[in-house]
N, CA, C and O atoms as a GROMACS GRO file, in nm:
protein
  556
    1UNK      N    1  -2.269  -0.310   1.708
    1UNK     CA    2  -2.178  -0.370   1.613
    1UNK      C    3  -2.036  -0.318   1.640
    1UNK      O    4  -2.007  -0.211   1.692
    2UNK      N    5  -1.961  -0.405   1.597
    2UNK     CA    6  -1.800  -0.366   1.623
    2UNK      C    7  -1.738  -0.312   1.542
    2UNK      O    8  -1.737  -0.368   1.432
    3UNK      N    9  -1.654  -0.171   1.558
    3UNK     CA   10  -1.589  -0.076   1.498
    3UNK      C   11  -1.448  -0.173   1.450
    3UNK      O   12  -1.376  -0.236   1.527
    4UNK      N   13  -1.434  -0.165   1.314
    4UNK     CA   14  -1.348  -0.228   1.262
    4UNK      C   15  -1.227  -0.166   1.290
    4UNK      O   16  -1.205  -0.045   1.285
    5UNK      N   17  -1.094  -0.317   1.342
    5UNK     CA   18  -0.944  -0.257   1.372
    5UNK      C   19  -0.891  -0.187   1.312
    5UNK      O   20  -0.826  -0.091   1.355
    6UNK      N   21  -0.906  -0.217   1.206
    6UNK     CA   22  -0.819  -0.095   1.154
    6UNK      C   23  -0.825   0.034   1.094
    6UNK      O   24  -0.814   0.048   0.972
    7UNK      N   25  -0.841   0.123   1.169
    7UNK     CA   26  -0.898   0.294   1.127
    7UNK      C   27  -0.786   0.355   1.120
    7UNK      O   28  -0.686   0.311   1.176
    8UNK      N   29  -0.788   0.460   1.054
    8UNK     CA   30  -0.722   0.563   1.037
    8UNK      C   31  -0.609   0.668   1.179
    8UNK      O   32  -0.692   0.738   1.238
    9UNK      N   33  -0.519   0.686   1.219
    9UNK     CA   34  -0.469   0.720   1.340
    9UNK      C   35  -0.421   0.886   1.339
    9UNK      O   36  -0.412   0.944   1.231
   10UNK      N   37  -0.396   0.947   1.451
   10UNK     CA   38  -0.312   1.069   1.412
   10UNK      C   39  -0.135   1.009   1.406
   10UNK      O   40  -0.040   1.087   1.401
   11UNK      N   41  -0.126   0.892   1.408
   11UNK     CA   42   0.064   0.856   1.427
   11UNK      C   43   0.127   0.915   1.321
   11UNK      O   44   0.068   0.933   1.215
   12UNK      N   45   0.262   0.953   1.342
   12UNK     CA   46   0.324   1.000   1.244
   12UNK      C   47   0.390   0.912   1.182
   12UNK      O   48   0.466   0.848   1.255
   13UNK      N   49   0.389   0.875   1.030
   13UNK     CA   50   0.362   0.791   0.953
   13UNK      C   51   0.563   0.759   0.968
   13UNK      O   52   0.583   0.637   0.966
   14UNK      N   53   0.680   0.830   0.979
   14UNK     CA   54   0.764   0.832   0.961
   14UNK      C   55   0.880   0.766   1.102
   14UNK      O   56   0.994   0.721   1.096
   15UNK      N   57   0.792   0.787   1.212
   15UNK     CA   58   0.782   0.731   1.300
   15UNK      C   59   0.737   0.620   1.318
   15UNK      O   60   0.805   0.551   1.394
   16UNK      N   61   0.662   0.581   1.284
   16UNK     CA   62   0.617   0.453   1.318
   16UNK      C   63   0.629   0.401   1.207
   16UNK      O   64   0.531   0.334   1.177
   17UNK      N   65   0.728   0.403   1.115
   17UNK     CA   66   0.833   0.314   1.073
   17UNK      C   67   0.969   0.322   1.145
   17UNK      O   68   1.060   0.238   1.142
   18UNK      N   69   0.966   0.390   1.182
   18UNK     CA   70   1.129   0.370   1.275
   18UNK      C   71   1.162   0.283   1.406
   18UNK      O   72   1.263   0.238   1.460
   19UNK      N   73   0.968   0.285   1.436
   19UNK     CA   74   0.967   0.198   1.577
   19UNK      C   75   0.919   0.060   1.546
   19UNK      O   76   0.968  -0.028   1.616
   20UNK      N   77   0.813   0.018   1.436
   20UNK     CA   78   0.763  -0.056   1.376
   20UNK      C   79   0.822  -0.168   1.259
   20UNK      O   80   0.765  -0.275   1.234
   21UNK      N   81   0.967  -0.113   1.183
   21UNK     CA   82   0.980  -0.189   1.067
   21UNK      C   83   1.072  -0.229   1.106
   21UNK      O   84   1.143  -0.144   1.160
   22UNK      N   85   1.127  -0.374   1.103
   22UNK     CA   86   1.242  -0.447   1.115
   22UNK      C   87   1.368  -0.373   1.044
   22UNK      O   88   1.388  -0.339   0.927
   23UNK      N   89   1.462  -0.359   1.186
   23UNK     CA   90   1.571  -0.309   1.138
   23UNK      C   91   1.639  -0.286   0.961
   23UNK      O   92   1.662  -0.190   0.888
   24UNK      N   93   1.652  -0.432   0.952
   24UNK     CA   94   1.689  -0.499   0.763
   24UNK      C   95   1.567  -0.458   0.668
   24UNK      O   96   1.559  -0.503   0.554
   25UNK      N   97   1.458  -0.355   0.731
   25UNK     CA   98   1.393  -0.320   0.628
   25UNK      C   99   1.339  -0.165   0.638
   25UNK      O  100   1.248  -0.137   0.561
   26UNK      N  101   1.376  -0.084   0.707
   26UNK     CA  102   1.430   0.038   0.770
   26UNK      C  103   1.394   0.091   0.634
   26UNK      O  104   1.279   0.102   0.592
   27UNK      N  105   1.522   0.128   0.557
   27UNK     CA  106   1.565   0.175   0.524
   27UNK      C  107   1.435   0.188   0.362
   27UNK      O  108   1.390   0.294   0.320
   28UNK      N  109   1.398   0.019   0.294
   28UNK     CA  110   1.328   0.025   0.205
   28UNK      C  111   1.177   0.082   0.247
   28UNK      O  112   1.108   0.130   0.157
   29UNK      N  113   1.121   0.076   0.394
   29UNK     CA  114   1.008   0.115   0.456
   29UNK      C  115   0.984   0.308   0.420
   29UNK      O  116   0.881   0.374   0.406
   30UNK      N  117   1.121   0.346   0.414
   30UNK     CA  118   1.097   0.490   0.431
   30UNK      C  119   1.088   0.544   0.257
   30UNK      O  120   1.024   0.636   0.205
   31UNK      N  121   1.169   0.455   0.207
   31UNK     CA  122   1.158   0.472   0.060
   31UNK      C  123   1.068   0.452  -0.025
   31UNK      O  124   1.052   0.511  -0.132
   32UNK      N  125   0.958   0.302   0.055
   32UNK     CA  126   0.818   0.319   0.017
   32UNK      C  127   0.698   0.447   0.035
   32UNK      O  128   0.600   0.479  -0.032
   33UNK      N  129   0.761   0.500   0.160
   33UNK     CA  130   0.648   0.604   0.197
   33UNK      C  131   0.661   0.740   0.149
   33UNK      O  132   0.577   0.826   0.174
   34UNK      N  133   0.776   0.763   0.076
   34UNK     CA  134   0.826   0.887  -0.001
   34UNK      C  135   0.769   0.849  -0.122
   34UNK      O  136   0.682   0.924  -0.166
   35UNK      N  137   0.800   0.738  -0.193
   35UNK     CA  138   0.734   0.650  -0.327
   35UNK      C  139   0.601   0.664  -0.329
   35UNK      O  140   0.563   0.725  -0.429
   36UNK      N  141   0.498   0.624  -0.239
   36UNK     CA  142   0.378   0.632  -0.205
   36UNK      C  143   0.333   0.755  -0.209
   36UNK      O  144   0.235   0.785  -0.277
   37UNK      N  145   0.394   0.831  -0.146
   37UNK     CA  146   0.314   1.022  -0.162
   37UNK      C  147   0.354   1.032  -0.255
   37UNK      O  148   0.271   1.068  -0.339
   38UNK      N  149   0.460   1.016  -0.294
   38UNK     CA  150   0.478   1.128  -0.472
   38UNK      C  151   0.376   1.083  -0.589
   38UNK      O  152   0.323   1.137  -0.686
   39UNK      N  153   0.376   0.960  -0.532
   39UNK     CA  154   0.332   0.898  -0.673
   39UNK      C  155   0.144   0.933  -0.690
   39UNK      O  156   0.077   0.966  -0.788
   40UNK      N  157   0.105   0.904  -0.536
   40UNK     CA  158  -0.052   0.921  -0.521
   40UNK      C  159  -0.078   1.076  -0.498
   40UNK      O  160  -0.190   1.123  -0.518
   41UNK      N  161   0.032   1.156  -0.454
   41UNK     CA  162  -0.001   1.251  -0.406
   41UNK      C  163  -0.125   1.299  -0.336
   41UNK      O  164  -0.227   1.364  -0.355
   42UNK      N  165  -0.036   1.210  -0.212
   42UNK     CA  166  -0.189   1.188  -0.102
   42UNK      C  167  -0.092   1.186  -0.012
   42UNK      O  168   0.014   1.128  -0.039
   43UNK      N  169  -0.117   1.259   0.130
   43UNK     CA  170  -0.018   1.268   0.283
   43UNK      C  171  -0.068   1.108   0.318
   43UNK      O  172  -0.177   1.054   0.304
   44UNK      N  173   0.027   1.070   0.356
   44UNK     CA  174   0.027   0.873   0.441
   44UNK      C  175  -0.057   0.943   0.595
   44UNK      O  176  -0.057   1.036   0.675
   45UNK      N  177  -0.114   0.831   0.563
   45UNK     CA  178  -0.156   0.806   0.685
   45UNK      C  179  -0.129   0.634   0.736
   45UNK      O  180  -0.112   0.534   0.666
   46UNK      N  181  -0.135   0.652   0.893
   46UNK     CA  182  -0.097   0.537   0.964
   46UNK      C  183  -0.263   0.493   0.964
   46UNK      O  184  -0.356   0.572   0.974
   47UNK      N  185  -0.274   0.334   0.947
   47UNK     CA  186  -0.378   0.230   0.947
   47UNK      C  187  -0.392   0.173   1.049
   47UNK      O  188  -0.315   0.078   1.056
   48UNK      N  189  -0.478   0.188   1.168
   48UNK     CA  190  -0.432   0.075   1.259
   48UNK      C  191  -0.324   0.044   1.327
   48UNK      O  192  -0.275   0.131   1.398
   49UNK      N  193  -0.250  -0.114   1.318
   49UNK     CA  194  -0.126  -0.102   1.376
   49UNK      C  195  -0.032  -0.166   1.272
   49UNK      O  196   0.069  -0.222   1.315
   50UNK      N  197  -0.057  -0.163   1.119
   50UNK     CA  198   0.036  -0.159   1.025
   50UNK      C  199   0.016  -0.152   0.893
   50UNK      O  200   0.071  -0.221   0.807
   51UNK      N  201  -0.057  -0.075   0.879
   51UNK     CA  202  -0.051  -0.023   0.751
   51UNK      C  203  -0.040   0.116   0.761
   51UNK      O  204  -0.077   0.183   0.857
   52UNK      N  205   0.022   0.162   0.640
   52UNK     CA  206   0.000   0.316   0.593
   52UNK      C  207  -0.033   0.341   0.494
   52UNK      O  208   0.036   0.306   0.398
   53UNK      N  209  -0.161   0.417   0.476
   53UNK     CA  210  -0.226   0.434   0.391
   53UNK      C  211  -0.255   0.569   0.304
   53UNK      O  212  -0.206   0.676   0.340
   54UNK      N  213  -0.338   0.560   0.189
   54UNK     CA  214  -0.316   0.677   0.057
   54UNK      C  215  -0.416   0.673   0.003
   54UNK      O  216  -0.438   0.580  -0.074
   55UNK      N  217  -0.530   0.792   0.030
   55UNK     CA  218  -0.678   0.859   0.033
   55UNK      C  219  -0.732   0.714   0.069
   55UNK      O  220  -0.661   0.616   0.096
   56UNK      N  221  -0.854   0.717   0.065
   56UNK     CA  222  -0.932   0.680   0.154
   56UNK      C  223  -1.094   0.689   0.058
   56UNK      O  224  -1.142   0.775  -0.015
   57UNK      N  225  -1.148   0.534   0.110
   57UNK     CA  226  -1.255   0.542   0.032
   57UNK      C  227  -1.329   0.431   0.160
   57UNK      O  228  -1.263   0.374   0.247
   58UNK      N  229  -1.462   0.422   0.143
   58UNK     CA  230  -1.546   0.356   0.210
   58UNK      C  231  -1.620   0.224   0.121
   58UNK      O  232  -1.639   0.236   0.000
   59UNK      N  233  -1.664   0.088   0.201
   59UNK     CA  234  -1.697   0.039   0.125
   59UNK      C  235  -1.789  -0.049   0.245
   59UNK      O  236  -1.749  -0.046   0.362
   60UNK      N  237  -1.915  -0.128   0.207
   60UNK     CA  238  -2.024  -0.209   0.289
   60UNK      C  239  -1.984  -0.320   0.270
   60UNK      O  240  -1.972  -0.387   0.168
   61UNK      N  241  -1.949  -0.354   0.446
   61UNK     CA  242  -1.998  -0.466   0.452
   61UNK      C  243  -2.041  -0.538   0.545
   61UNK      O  244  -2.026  -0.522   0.666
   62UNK      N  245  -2.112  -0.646   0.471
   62UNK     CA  246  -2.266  -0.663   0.564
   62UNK      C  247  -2.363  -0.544   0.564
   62UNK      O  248  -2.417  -0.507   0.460
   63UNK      N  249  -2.383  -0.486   0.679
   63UNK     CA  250  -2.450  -0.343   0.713
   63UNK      C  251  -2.365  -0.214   0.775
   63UNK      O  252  -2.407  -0.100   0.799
   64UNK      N  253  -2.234  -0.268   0.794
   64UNK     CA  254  -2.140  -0.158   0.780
   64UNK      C  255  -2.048  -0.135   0.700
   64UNK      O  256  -1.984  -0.216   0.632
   65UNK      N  257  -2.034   0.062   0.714
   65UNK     CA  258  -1.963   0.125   0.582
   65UNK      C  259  -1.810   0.085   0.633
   65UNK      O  260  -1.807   0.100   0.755
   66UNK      N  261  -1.696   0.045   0.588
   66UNK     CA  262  -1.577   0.065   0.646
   66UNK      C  263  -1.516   0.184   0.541
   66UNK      O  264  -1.521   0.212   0.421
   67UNK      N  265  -1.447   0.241   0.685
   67UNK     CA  266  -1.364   0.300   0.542
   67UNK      C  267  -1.172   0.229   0.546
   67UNK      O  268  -1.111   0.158   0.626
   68UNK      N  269  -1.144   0.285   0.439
   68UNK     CA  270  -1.001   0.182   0.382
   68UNK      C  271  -0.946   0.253   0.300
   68UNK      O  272  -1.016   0.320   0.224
   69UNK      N  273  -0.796   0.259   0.292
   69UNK     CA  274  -0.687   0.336   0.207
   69UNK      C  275  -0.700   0.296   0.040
   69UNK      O  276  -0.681   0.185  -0.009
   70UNK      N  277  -0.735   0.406  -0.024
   70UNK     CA  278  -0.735   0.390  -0.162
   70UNK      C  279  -0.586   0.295  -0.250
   70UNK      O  280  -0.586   0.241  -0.361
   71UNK      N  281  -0.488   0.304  -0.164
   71UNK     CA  282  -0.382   0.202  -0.132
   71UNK      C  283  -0.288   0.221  -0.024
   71UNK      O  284  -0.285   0.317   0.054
   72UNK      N  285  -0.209   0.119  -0.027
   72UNK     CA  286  -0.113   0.095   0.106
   72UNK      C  287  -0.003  -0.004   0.097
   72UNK      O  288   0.009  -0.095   0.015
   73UNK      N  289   0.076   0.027   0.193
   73UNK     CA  290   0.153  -0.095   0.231
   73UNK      C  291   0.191  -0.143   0.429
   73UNK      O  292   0.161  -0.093   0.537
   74UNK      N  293   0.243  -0.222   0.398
   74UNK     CA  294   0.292  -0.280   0.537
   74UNK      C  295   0.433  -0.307   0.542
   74UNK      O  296   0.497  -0.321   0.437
   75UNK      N  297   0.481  -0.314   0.642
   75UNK     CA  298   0.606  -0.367   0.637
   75UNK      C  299   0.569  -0.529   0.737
   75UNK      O  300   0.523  -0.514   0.850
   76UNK      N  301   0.589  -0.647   0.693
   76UNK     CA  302   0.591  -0.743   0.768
   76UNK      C  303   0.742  -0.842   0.783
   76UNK      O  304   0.844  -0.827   0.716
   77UNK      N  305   0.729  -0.898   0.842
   77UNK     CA  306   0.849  -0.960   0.897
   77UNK      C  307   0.922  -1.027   0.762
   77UNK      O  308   1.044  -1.040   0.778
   78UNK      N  309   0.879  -1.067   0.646
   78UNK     CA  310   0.908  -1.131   0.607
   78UNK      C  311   0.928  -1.088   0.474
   78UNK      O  312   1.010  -1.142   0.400
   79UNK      N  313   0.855  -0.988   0.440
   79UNK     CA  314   0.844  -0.885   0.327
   79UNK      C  315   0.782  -0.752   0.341
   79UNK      O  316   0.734  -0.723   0.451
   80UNK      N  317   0.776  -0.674   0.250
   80UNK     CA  318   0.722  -0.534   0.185
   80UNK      C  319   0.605  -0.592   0.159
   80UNK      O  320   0.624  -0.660   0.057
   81UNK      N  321   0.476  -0.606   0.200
   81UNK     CA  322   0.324  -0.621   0.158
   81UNK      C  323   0.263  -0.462   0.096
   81UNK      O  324   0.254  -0.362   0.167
   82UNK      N  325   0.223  -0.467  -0.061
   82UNK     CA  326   0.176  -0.357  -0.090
   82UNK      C  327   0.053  -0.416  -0.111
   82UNK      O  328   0.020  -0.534  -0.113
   83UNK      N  329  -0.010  -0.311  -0.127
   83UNK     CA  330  -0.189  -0.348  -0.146
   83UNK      C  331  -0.173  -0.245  -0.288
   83UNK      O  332  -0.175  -0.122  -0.295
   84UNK      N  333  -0.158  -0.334  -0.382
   84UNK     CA  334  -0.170  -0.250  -0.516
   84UNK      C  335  -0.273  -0.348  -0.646
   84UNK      O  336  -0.237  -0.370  -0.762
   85UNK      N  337  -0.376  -0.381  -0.595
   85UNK     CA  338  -0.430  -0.430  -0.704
   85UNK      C  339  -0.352  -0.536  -0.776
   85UNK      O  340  -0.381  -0.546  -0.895
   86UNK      N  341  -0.243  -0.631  -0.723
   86UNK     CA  342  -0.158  -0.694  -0.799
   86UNK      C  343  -0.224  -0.822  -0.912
   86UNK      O  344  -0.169  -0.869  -1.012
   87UNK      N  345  -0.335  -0.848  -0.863
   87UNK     CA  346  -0.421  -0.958  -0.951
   87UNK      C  347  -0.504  -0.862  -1.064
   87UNK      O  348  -0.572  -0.912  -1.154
   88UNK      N  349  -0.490  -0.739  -1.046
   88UNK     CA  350  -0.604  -0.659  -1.166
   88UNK      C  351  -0.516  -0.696  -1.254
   88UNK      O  352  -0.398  -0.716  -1.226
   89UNK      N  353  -0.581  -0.710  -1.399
   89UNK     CA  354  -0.544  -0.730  -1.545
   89UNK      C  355  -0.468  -0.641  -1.553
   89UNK      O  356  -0.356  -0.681  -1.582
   90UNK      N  357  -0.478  -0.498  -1.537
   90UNK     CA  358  -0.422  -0.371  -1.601
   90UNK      C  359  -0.278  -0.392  -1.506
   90UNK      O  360  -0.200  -0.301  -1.535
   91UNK      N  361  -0.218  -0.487  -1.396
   91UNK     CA  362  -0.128  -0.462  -1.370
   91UNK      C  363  -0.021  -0.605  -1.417
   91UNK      O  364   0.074  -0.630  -1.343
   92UNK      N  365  -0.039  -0.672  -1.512
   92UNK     CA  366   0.027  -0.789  -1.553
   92UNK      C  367   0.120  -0.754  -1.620
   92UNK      O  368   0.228  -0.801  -1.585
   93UNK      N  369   0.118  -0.672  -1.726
   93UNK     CA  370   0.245  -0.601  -1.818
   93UNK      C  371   0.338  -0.564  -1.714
   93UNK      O  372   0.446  -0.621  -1.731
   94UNK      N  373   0.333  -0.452  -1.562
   94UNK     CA  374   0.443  -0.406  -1.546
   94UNK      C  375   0.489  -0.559  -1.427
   94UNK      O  376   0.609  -0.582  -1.407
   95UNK      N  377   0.396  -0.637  -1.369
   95UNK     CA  378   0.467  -0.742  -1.290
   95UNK      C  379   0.574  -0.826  -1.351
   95UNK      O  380   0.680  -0.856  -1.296
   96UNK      N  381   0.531  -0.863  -1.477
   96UNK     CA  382   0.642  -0.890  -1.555
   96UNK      C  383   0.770  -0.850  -1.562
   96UNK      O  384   0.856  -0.938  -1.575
   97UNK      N  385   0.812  -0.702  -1.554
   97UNK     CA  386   0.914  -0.641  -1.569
   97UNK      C  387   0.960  -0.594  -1.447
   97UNK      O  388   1.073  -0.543  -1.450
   98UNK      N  389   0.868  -0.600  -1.276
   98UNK     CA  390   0.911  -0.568  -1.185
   98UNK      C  391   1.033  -0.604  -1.145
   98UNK      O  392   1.108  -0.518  -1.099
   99UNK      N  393   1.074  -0.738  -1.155
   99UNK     CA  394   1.188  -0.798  -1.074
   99UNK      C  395   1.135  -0.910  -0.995
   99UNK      O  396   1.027  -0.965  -1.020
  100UNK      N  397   1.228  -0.948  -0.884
  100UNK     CA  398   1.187  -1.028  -0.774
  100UNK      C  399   1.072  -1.042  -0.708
  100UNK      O  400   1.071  -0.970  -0.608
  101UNK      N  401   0.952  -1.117  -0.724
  101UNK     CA  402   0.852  -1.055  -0.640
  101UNK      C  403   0.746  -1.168  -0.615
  101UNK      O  404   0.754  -1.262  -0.694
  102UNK      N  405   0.657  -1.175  -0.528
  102UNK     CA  406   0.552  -1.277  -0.564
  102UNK      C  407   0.406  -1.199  -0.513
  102UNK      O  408   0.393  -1.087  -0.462
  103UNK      N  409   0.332  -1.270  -0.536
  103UNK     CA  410   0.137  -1.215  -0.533
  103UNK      C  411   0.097  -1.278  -0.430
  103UNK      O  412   0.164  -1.360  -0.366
  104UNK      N  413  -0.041  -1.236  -0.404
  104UNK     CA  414  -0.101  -1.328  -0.341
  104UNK      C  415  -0.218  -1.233  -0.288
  104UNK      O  416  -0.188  -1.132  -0.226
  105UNK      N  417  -0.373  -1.272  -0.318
  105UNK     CA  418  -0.438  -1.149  -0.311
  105UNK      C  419  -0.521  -1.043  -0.330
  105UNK      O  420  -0.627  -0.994  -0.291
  106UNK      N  421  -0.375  -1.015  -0.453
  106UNK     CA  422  -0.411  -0.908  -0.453
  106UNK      C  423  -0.332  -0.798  -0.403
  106UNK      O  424  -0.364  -0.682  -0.428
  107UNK      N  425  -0.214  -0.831  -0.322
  107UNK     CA  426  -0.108  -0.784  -0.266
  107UNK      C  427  -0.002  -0.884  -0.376
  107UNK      O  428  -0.009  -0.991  -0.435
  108UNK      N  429   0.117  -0.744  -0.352
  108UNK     CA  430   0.251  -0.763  -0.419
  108UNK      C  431   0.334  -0.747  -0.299
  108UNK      O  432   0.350  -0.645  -0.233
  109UNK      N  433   0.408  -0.915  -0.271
  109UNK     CA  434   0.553  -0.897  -0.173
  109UNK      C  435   0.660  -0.876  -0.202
  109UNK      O  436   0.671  -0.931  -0.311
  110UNK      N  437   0.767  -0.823  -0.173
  110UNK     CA  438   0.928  -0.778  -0.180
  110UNK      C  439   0.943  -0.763  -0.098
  110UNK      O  440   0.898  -0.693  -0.007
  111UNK      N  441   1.058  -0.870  -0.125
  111UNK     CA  442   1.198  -0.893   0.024
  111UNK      C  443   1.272  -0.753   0.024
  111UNK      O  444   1.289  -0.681   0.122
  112UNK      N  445   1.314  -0.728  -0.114
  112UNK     CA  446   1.409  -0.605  -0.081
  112UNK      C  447   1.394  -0.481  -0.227
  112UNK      O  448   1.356  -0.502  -0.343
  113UNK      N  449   1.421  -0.407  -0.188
  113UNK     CA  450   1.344  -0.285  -0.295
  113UNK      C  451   1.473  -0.313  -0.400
  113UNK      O  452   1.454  -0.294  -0.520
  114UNK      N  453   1.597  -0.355  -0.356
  114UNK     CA  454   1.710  -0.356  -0.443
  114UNK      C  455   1.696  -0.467  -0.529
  114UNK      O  456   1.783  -0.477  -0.616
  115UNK      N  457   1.584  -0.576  -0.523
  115UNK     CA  458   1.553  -0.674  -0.645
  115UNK      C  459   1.440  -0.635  -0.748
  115UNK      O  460   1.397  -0.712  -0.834
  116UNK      N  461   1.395  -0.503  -0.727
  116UNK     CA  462   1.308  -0.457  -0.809
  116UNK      C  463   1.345  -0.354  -0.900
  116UNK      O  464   1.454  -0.304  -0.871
  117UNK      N  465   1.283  -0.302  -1.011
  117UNK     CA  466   1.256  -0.192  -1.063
  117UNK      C  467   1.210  -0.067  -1.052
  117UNK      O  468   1.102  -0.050  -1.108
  118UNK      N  469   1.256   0.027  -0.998
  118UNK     CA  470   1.186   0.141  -0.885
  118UNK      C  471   1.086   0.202  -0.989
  118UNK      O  472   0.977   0.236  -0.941
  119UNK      N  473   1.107   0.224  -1.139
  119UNK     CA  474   1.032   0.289  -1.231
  119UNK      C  475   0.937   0.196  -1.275
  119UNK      O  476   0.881   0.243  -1.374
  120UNK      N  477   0.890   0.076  -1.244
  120UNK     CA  478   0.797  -0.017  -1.280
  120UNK      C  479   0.718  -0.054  -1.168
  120UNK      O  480   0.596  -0.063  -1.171
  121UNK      N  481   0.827  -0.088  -1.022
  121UNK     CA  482   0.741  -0.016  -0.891
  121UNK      C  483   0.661   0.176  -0.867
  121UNK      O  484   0.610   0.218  -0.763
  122UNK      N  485   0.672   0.227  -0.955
  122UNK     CA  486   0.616   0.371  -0.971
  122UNK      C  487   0.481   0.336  -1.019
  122UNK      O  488   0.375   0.372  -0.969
  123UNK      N  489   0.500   0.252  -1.133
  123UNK     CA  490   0.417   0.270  -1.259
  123UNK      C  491   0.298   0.164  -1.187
  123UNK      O  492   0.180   0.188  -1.210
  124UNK      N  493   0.331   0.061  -1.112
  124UNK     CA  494   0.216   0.016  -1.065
  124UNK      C  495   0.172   0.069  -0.966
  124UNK      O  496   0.053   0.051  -0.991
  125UNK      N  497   0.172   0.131  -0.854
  125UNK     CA  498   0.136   0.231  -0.771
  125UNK      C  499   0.038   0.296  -0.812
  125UNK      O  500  -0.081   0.297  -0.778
  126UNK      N  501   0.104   0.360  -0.900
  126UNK     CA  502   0.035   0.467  -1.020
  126UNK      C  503  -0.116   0.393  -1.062
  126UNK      O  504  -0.227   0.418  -1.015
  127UNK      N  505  -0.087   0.315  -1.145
  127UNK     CA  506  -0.206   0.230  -1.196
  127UNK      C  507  -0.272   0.180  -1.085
  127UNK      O  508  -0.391   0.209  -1.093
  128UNK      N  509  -0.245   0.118  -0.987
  128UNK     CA  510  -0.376   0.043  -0.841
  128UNK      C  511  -0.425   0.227  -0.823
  128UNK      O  512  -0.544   0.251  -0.841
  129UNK      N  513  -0.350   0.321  -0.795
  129UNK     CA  514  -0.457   0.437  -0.693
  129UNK      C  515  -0.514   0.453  -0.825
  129UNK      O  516  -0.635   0.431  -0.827
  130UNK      N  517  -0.469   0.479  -0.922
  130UNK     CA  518  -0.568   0.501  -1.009
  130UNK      C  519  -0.684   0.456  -1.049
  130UNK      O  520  -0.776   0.518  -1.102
  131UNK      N  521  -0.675   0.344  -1.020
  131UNK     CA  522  -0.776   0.197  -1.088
  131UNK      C  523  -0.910   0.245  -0.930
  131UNK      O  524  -1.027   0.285  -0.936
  132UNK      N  525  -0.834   0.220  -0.830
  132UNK     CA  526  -0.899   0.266  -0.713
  132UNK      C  527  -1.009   0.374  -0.718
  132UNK      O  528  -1.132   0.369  -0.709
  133UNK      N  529  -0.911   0.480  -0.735
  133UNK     CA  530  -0.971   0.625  -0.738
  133UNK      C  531  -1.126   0.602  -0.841
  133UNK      O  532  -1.235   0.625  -0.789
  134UNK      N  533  -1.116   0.560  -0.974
  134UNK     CA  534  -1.190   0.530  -1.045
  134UNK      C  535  -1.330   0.474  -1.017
  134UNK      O  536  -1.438   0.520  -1.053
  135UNK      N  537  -1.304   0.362  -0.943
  135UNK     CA  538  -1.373   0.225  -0.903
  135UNK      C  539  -1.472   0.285  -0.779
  135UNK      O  540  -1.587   0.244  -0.764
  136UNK      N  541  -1.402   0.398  -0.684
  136UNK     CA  542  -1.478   0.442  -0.569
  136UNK      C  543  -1.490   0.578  -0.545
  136UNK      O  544  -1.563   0.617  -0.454
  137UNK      N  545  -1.432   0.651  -0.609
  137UNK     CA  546  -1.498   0.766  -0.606
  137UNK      C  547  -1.498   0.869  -0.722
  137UNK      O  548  -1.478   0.990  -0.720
  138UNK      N  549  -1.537   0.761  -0.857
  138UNK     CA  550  -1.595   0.875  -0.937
  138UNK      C  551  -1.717   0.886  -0.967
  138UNK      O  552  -1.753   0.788  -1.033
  139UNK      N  553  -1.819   0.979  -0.946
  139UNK     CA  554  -1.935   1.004  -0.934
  139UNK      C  555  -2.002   0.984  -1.073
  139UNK      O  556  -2.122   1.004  -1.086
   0.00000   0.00000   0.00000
């Protein structure tokens, strides 16, 4: 059976945004990944070849375990892709008050961190690892 693309890397997470994120998004890429540790207080790790990810949980499917970042984001050409639970119930109150933004998912996109709310972008962070953490590894 085939080892799923996207695993966990030794890359340095700070780096490979510098070589990886479109110039015009530089700058919000590094501000996510400072945002991301404080908030999960979890060291980033690099995903594959674009995500960076925050603890780590395993899940089946089919007949294999994958494992996968308790959350994450990407930088893609076109937006900020976070993987924050954006369709869970518990995160509708702060999408409301985020700012600029659209779904899809299950992921939350932003063009630019300067059309958002950085303390309502905290607070959902906060709530997906949490919701996460909960969901997969409490015994």
């Amino acid at each position: 059976m085939a080892e799923p693309k996207t695993q966990p890397t030794d890359a340095d997470p700070v780096a490979f945004l510098d070589a990886k994120a479109p110039e015009k998004m530089r700058a919000d890429a590094q501000t996510l990944l400072r945002l991301f540790t404080d908030v999960t207080g979890e060291p980033p790790v690099v995903w594959g070849t674009s995500l960076i990810g925050y603890g780590r949980y395993t899940y089946l499917s089919g007949k294999t375990t994958v494992p996968w970042p308790l959350s994450a984001f990407a930088v893609r050409s076109a937006a900020l892709t976070l993987y924050v639970l954006a369709s869970a119930p518990e995160q509708a109150d702060h999408l409301a008050r985020l700012g600029k933004h659209t779904t899809g998912g299950g992921c939350l996109y932003i063009k630019r961190l300067s059309e958002v709310d950085m303390d309502v972008l905290r607070e959902i962070i906060a709530t997906a690892h949490a919701l996460m953490t909960a969901r997969h590894l409490s015994s």
